[in-house]
C-alpha positions, 0 to 999 in steps of 0.5 A, a space after each residue: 548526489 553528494 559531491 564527494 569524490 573518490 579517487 584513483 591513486 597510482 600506487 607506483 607515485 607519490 601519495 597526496 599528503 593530506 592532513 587527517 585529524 587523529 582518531 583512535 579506531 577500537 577493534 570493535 568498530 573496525 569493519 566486519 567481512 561478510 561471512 556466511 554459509 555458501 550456497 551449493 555450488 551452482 554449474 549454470 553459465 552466467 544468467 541471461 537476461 529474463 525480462 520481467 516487465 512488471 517487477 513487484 513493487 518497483 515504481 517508475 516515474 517519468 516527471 513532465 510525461 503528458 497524458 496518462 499513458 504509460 510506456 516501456 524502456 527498451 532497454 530495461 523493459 521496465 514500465 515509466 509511468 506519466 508522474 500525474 498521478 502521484 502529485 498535484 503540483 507543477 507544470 511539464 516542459 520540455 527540455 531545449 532541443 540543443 540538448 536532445 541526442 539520438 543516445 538521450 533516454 526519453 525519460 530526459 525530454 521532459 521535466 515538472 517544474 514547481 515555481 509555486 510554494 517552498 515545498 511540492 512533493 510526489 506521493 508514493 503510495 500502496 508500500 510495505 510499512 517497515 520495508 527499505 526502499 532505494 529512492 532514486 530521483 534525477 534531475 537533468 536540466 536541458 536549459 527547459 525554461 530557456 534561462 540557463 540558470 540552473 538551480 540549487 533546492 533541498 530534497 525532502 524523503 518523508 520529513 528528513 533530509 535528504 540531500 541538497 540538489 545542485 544542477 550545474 551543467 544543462 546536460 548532465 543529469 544528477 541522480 541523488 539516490 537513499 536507501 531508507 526504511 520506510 515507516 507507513 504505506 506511503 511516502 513523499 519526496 518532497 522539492 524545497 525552493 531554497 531560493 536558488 532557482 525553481 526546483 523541477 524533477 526528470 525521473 522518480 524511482 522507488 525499488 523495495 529491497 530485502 529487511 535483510 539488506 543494508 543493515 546500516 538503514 534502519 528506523 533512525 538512519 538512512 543512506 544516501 549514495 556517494 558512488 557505486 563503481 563497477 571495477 574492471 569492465 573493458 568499456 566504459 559503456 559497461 553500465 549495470 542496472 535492471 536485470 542484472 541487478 534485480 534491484 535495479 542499482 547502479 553500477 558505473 564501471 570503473 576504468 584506469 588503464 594506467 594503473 590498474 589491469 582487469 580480469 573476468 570470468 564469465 561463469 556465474 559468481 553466487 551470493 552467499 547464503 543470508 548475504 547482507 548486500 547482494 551484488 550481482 554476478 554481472 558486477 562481480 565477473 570483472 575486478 582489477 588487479 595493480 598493473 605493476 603486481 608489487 603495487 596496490 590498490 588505493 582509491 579515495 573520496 572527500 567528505 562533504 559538509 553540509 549546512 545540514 550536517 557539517 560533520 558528515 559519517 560516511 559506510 564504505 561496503 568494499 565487494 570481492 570475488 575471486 575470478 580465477 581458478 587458482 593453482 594449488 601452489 599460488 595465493 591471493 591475500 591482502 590487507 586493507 586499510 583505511 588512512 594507514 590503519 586497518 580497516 579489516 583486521 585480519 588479512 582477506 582471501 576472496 572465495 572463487 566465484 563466490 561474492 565477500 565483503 567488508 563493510 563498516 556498520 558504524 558511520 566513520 566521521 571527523 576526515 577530510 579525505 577517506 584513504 583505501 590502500 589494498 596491499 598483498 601480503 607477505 604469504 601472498 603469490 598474487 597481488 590484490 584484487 576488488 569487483 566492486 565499491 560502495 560508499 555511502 553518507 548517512 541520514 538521521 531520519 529522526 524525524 516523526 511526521 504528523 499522527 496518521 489519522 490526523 494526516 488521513 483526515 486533513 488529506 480529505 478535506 484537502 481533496 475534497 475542498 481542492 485546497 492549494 495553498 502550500 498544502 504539501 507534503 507532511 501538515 505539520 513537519 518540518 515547523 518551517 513547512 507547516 501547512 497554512 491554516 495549521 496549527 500543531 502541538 509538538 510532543 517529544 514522545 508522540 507524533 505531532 498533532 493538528 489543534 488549530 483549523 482555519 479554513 475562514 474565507 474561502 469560497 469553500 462549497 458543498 457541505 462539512 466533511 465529517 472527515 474532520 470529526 477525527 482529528 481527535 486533538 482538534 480545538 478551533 475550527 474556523 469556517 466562518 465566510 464560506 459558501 458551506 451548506 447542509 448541517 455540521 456533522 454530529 460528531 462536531 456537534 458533540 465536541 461543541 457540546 462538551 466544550 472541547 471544540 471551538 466552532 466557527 462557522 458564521 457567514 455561511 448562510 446556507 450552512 443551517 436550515 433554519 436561518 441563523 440559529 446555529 451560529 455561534 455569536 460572541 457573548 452567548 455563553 456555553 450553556 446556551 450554545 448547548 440548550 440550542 443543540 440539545 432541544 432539536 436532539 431531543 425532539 428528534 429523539 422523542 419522534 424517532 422512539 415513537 416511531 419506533 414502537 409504532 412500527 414494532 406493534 403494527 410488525 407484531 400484529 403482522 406477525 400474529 395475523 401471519 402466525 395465526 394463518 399456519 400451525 406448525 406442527 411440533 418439534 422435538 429438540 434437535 441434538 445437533 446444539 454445540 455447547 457453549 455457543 450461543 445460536 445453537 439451542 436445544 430447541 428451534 424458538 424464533 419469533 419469525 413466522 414458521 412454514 410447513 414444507 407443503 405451504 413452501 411447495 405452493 409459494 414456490 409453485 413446487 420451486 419452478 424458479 431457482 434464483 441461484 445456488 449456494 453451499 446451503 443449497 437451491 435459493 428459488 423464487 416465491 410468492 406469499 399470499 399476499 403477493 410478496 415476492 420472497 427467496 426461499 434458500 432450501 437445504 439441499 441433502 447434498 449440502 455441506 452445511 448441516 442443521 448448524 449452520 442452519 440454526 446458526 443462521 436463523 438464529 442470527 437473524 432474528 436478532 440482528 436489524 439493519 437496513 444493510 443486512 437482508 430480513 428474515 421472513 420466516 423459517 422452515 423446520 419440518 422433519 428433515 426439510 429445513 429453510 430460509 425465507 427471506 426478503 427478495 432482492 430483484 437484482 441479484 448478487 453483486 458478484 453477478 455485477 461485478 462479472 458483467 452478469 447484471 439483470 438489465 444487462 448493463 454495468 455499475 457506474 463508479 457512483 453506484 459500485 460506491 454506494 455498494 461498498 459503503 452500503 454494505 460496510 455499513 452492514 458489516 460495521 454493524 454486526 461488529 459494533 452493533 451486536 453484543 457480542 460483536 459478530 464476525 460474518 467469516 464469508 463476506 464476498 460479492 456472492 453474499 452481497 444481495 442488491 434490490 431494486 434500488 440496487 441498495 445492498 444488503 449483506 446475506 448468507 449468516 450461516 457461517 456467523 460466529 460470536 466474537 468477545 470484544 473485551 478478550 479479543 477471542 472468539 468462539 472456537 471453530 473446528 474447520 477453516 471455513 471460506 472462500 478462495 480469495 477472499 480469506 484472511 491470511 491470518 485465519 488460513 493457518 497452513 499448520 492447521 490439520 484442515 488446510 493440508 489437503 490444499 495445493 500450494 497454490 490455493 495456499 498461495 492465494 490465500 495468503 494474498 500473493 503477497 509473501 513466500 509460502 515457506 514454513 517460517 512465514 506461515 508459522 508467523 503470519 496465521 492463527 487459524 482464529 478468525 476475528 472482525 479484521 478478518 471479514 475486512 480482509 475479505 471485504 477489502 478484496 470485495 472492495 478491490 473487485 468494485 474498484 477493478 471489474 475482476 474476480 478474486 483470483 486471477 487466472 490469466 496469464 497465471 493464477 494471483 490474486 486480485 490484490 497482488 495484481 492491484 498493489 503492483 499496479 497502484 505502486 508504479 501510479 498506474 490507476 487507469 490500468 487497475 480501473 474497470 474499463 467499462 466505468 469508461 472514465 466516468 470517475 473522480 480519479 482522486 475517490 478511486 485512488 483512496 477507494 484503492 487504497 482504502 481496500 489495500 489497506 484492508 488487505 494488509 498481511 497483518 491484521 494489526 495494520 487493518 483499519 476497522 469497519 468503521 474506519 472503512 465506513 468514513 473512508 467511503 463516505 469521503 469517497 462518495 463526497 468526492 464523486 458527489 462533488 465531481 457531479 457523478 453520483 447524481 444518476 442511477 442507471 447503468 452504463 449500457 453494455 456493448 460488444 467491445 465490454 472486455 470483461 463481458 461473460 464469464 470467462 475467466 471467472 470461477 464457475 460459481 460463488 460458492 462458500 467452501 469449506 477450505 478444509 474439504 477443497 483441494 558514459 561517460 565517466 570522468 577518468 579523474 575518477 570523481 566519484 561525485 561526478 559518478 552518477 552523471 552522465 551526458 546522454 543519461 545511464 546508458 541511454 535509459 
């Protein structure tokens, strides 16, 4: 908090004569009222307090709170959460019990402190990038470390200024707080020892607001709070906050007795359409007028320079509202001004019931002391009036932290190597806080880059994370003196290779498998180092080609025996080819073997066994004659998905090979029958899984749902960049995902596939949305298109993801109807998430949201035990969930612009694995046995099936000096809270 100071002046006496530097104001700069077109008017009473308990976005820490369990305000009803799982920092106390009260809020019993390293930070994660927040942080001291010495240490957000903390009574708390717009998914508020004592933290809040709000913060510009004062409540208890301010503000009352008389109304006041700043009616129901009616209002407060900012600017937001119903003969009108001069031009009537302000949109600099005089003018019948104030200083948040990738990969390796050192907050920035071990390249137009990495000497275990292959800028790197085994990623290898990476890596005697022979040793020159990497590459080259051709000629031999065995009868071309796609022939050829209806009738003993049921039709069980166990997915006649669908699907799986995607046995072409035959895969669909519905009747442990994530990532990043053209799945969800016996997962059900141009960005046009609830791209769901409209709004709600209002502005935005390769990562990260959470992809209790608006509300107040699968029991590394989350919120983001790409995806998991491996907990592969007490257990609450659909088709004190600087501090904490 800045320790500034607004002042009450007794208009009735003598004003303080202050020296103020000239400065010359032009009309352009001077402050604007806040005008826009009124909303109808509303007969309601004033609102009653609505609890909401988990309000979107908000995140509530309690700092120093033991444990992992979470508690509820009473008050409030808001939700604080242990502060455990947003740092890695710091040790708890508990404050002196001479300062605990029966009024004293719980948040106040317990502080972190941090006496090791100049800077330890709090990461808030799972925000909206480009968004504003208010930050609010609160420091009560409670003599916690029995010294009674409190401290004085900067606070950080992101990788600016913020402001200087300075604790100077054991029992009164300050509480800085910033509005700030906020450039990432994250962000950090970081302590700084200045060298005045251990800095320590009570509280952290973060609270999104409206783009629209606060449009002096900007990308360049944050501000910071001076006071937020509440005119006119008769109590000096009269504290407003969270729920009648949705936004969870401050308000302190205001009160002056001597000088000032107050008036109300209870009747609700409205904001104006568009209004910029949104006070609420709580705050704008009471105002104060002068006690004597020919005096004014005059308040004032003093600049603050600071070390960091000696020239301090400072934006005042002054609120009106008019109370009283007025008789047509009287008026209400004054001036205000700033220092003598106006600071609104033009006289000011405040509108009835209806909120108004002043604000100036450029910071004012260069005065001592800030003079606000409200007077009545002459045409005036009553005197001058105010609800409420504002003043802020402001920021520059200039300031560019460290390139994202870089920062996602330094941030695994820190994880996975559980680095302490002073690795905290942003690598690279500031310059004075750079991480140890780092060096960085400082461009004026780019964000900074990591080039150096020394990480000799250690004792660093387990093998090289391929996390550090993408720090793209990345020179030297230093492993020597380690304990590191397994072999060097082979993207590191390349870089040695041509000579754009400097490795070291000597004395790690486990770290190669053949001795010492690939240690880099000093003379040898370049060539040399390469001939030693390149002979093993090549012979690895040469045995995995013969191997391959190997493998393809005892297949074609297969093939030919098989062929040899059935005739298929003849075909004529079907007419149901599209132009111009690539799948959709004149004519059925592929090189799979070809069965008849009747040899399909007796490998599935006249289908006895169904296996399950798509949009296709029945899947059921099989045996060839050589006793192979197949699925046979058979078109039913009642299917939505035609003879397309069917070509497209045997089209593509001809062409496509991977170890994550299921094989193709043969095909079933004969007169109006039409099927699949494909590899059997024992346990059934991940879907089947994920409800607790599993074959052996158990449940997935956190290593096993990983594997899966990265198994079938690996299946998607291959139809996107293995293929030529990329190939875009359109259905991707745990229905489609197959698990065999090993519980290895492959990716089924091409039906819906479609080529995509990876040059132009376009892909081939589609004539219906296809999908399935939950799980489409929002980008794709376009509302406009003639095939959505039959949907309900909250079907279209959904598949926006919960995450924006559906009006018809957004939707215009936010969709094309065109699905591209970010469209199956949206579904998989909804995929993603259910592994995470245990839940379907629509939530149906206590109302219908998506799983990912339930997850992002829970991952922003740090609550990951809440958003975890109970049955996984806390058999976790909570670090390889936490990124597992994010990793799938990132996926989901509304803008497919800022989700990552499958291979992105895939290099994530892996860390993600490495991380469990690390912690022991991917050694085994059974299941956790399920019990009676499983809260998810059947299918309740579950969709009655997995079905794809065509979505076109489905349906206190406050010191009455009035010292604004002492504003927001208060004996027992705002209002006991």
């Amino acid at each position: 908090m800045c320790n500034g100071a607004i002042r009450a002046e007794n208009s009735g006496g003598e004003a303080e004569k202050q020296q103020i530097r000239p400065r010359l104001v032009s009309a352009a700069s001077l402050p604007r009222r806040r005008r826009h077109r009124r909303r109808a008017p509303s007969s309601r009473p004033a609102r009653q307090h609505r609890y909401a308990p988990f309000p979107a976005g908000f995140i509530s820490i309690d700092c120093g709170l033991p444990g992992t369990a979470s508690y509820v305000d009473d008050a409030t009803k808001l939700s604080y959460a242990p502060d455990a799982a947003f740092t890695d920092a710091g040790a708890n106390h508990n404050i002196s019990a001479e300062y605990i009260t029966p009024k004293l809020g719980r948040r106040y019993l317990n502080v972190r402190s941090f006496p090791g390293g100049a800077r330890s930070c709090y990461t808030l994660r799972s925000l909206e990038a480009g968004l504003k927040y208010l930050v609010r942080a609160t420091f009560m001291y409670g003599n916690y470390d029995g010294l009674r010495r409190p401290p004085v240490f900067d606070l950080h957000v992101g990788v600016n200024f913020w402001t200087a903390v300075n604790v100077t009574e054991a029992d009164n708390p300050v509480i800085p707080e910033a509005i700030v717009l906020v450039p990432g998914d994250s962000v950090q508020v970081c302590l700084v020892n200045t060298g005045s004592g251990t800095p320590f933290i009570s509280g952290l809040d973060l609270r999104p607001l409206k783009s629209t709000l606060y449009p002096q913060a900007n990308e360049t510009q944050g501000l910071v709070l001076l006071g937020r004062m509440n005119f006119g409540p008769t109590e000096i208890t009269d504290f407003v906050r969270y729920p009648d301010d949705p936004h969870d503000r401050f308000w302190y009352p205001w009160l002056d007795a001597t000088s000032w008389s107050s008036i109300s109304t209870s009747k609700r006041v409205q904001n104006l359409d568009k209004d910029l700043f949104e006070a609420p009616s709580k705050v704008m129901q009471t105002a104060v007028t002068p006690r004597n009616a020919s005096s004014n209002i005059e308040f004032s407060w003093d600049a603050e320079p600071h070390p960091k900012d000696p020239a301090p600017g400072y934006i005042g937001i002054l609120h009106f509202s008019e109370v009283e119903l007025l008789p047509s003969n009287a008026a209400r009108q004054f001036y205000i001004n700033l220092n003598g001069k106006p600071w609104y031009p033009k006289p000011f009537t405040p509108e009835y019931l209806y909120t108004d302000a002043t604000y100036n949109s450029n910071p004012y600099r260069g005065i001592a002391r800030y003079n606000i005089s409200i007077n009545a003018t002459a045409n005036s019948t009553l005197p001058p009036i105010i609800n409420a104030v504002e003043v802020f200083s402001v920021i520059p948040t200039t300031n560019v932290g460290t390139d994202s990738q870089d920062v996602s990969a330094i941030t695994a390796i820190k994880a996975k190597y559980h680095v302490q050192k002073n690795w905290m907050g942003d690598p690279c920035v500031p310059k004075t806080l750079a991480w140890d071990g780092l060096i960085c390249s400082y461009a004026i137009s780019t964000p900074p880059r990591i080039t150096s990495l020394d990480l000799s000497h250690n004792n660093l275990t387990g093998s090289v994370p391929d996390s550090l292959s993408q720090l793209s800028s990345l020179t030297v790197l230093d492993l020597t003196g380690n304990q590191l085994n397994g072999s060097i990623p082979s993207g590191l290898l390349k870089r040695i290779q041509d000579g754009s990476l400097n490795l070291r890596y000597g004395n790690n005697p486990n770290l190669c498998s053949k001795g010492n022979s690939c240690q880099t040793t000093r003379g040898k020159s370049k060539s040399k180092l390469a001939i030693y990497i390149a002979v093993p590459v090549v012979l690895v080259v040469v045995i995995v080609s013969v191997a391959v051709l190997l493998c393809c000629f005892l297949r074609r031999q297969k093939r030919g025996t098989m062929n040899n065995s059935v005739k298929p009868q003849n075909e004529p071309p079907t007419s149901h080819s599209q132009p111009g796609d690539a799948y959709h022939q004149s004519s059925l050829q592929l090189e799979n073997r070809r069965f008849t209806y009747k040899e399909l009738e007796m490998i599935t003993n006249n289908f006895q066994r169904v296996l399950g049921q798509g949009g296709f039709g029945k899947v059921y069980d099989g045996f060839l004659e050589d006793g192979t166990q197949v699925a046979v997915k058979l078109r039913s006649d009642s299917s939505n998905q035609g003879v397309k669908e069917f070509l497209a699907e045997a089209q593509t799986l001809t062409r496509i090979h991977h170890k994550n995607l299921v094989s193709m046995i043969g095909y079933c072409k004969d007169g109006e029958y039409m099927a699949l035959v494909y590899e059997y895969m024992s346990e059934g669909t991940l879907q089947e899984h994920i409800q607790g519905n599993g074959r052996n009747g158990g449940h997935l442990s956190w290593a096993q749902r990983l594997r899966i994530a990265l198994e079938s990532a690996q299946g998607l990043e291959y139809l996107h960049r293995g293929c030529n053209p990329p190939l875009i799945h359109r259905d991707v969800k745990g229905a489609n995902i197959l698990l065999n016996s090993k519980l290895e997962a492959k990716i089924a059900d091409f039906g819906l596939t479609k080529a995509f141009n990876r040059e132009n960005g376009t892909q081939v046009s589609t004539n219906s949305l296809v999908g399935t609830h939950g799980y489409v791209d929002p980008e794709y769901a376009n509302p406009n298109s003639p095939f959505i409209k039959p949907l309900i709004m909250l079907d279209l709600h959904l598949f926006l993801g919960g995450f924006i209002r559906a009006t018809p502005e957004t939707r215009r935005y936010h969709a094309t109807g065109k699905p591209t390769t970010k469209s199956d990562v949206y579904s998989f990260g909804v995929v993603l998430l259910q592994l995470v959470t245990g839940r379907p992809a629509v939530l149906r209790d206590p109302e219908p949201a998506s799983v990912i608006q339930w997850a992002r509300q829970r991952l922003a107040r740090g609550n990951i035990e809440g958003v975890v699968d109970p049955r996984m029991r806390g058999d976790h590394d909570v670090n390889g969930v936490w990124k597992a989350a994010d990793v799938a919120l990132k996926c989901t983001a509304q803008s497919s612009a800022h989700r990552p790409t499958m291979a992105d995806v895939v290099a994530q998991l892996q860390e993600c694995l490495e991380l469990e491996e690390a912690r022991g907990g991917a050694n085994g592969s059974s299941y956790t046995s399920s019990s009676s007490g499983d809260p998810y257990s059947g299918r309740n609450g579950y969709a009655a099936d997995g079905l794809s659909t065509d979505v076109s088709q489905s349906s206190t004190a406050f010191e009455m000096e009035h010292n604004f600087g002492r504003a927001p501090t208060m004996p027992t904490g705002p209002a006991a809270r």
